[in-house]
N, C-alpha and C positions, 0 to 999 in steps of 0.2 A: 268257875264253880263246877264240881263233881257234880254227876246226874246217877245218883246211885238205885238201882233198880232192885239189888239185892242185895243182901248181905249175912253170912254169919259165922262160926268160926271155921270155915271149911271153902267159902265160896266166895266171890265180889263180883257181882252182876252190873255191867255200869254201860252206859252212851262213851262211845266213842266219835268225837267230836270230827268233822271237815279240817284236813292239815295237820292233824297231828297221829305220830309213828303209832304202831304198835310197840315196840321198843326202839330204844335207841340205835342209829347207824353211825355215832359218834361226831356227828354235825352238833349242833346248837339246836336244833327242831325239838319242840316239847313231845314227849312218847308218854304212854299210857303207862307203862313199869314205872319209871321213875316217881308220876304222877301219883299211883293209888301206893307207892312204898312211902312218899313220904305221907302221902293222908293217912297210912295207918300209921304208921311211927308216931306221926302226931295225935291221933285220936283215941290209942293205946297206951302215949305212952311210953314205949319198945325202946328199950339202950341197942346198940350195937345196930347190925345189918339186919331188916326186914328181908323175910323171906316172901317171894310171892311168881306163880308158875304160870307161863305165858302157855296156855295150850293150843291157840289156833290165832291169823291174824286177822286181819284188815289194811288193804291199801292205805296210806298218808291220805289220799284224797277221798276217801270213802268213808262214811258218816256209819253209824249202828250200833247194835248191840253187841258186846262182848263178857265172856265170862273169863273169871281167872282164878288162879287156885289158892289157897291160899297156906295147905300146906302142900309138902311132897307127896304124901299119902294122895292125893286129892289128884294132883296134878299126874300121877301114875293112870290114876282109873280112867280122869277125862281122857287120856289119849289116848287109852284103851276103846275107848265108846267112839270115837273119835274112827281110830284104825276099823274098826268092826260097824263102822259105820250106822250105828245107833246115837249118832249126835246129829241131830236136824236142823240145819240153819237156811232160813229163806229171806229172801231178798227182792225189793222191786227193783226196777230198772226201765229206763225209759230207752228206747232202742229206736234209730233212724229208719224209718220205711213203714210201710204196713204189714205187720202179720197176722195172716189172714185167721190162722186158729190154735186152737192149744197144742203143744209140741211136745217132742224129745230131742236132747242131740246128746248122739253118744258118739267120740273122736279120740282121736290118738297125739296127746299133748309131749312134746317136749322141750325139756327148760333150754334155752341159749342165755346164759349170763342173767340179765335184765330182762327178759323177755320170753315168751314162750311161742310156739307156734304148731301148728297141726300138722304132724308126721304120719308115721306108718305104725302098723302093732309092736315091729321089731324092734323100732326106736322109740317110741313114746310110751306113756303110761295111760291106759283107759280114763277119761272122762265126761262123766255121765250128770246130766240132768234134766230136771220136765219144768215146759213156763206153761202158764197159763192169762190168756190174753184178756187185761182189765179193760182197758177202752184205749181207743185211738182220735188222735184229736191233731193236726195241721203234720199229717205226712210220717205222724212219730207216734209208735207204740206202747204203751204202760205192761208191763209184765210180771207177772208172780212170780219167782226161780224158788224150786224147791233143788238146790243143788246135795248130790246124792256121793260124789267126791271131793274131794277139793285141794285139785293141781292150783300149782301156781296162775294167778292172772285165768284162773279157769273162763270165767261169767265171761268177760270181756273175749277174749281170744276165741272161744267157741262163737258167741252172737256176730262177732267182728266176722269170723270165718262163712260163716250162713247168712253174710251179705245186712246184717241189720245190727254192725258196730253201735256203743252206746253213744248216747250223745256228750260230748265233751271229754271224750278219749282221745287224747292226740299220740296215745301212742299206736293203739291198735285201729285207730278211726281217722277223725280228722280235728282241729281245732276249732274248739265251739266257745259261746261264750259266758259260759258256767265252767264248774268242775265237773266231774264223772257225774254221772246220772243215776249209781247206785246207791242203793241203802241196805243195811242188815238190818230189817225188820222184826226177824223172828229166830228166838233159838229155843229146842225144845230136847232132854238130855235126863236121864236118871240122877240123880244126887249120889255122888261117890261114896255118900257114907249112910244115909238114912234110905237110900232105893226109892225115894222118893219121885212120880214124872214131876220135872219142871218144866215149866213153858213162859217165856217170858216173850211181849210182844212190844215192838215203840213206834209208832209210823211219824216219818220222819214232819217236820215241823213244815207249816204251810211256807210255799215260796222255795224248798231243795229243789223241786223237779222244775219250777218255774210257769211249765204252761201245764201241770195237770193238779186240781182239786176239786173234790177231796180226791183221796189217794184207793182205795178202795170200795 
């Protein structure tokens, strides 16, 4: 079942479920595109091909909120606000160690294939964000990410870099025995046609982070 947050002729505000793509990588895995094309096809309606514009992602194994566009028009502006960095998306995360207080990491990312890692200015692309430390409980950290770019594998590969990888990253960390320890908790973004702030907030269901509740 669809968890729809939002909705209306211009936008689709939804949860993005643990395991499933952002779009398709042409596996068999259930993606988000294919998902909310045919819930509107069906709930519209619609003959022919649904249109609908993927503006920014989500890891397969990351849980949150997502918006999508629902025309072209729509899907031009988000990535406008997006580029100019007026699109807000925040995330918890539960991070290995103790951090001791509120932060910034600003590093120089670049992509390798699958994977990203922290370069130099020459080779990488700036990326910047600020946590803020919710509480610490057996060794492992709860953190607020207001992320301010968003490289590939940014969250992950920056915390992994500054010594406090997430817990159940095995690509950037070690193998744990959950999934990533992330969530999109929060996105907050002008409406491409009415100019309207939105802010839409989900925190993730008791038992994702496993040993922390509540969550803030």
């Amino acid at each position: 079942m669809i968890n729809i947050l939002y909705e209306d002729n211009h936008l689709l505000v939804v949860e993005k479920k643990v395991g499933v793509l952002s779009q398709s990588d042409g596996s068999n895995t259930p993606d988000m595109l294919t998902i909310l094309k045919k819930y509107i096809k069906e709930k519209y309606n619609k003959p022919g091909n649904v249109y609908l514009g993927l503006v920014h992602r989500l890891d397969k194994d990351v849980g949150g909120i997502m918006v999508f566009a629902k025309t072209s028009k729509a899907a031009r502006r988000l990535s406008e606000t997006i580029r100019n960095r007026e699109f807000k998306k925040t995330y918890l995360a539960v991070c290995k160690g103790i951090i001791e207080s509120n932060g910034k990491y600003q590093d120089y990312l670049k992509r390798l294939e699958y994977r990203s890692v922290v370069s130099n200015s020459k080779e990488g692309k700036l990326a910047v964000l600020e946590y803020k430390v919710l509480k610490v409980i057996n060794n492992n950290t709860l953190v607020k990410i207001n992320l301010e770019t968003g490289r590939y594998h940014q969250i992950r590969v920056q915390f992994s870099y500054h010594n406090h990888p997430l817990l159940g990253d095995e690509k950037y960390g070690s193998k744990g025995k959950y999934k990533i320890a992330l969530f999109a908790y929060k996105l907050e973004f002008t409406h491409p046609t009415t100019k309207e702030k939105m802010s839409f907030e989900l925190l993730p269901q008791e038992g994702y982070f496993n040993v922390f509740t509540p969550y803030v």
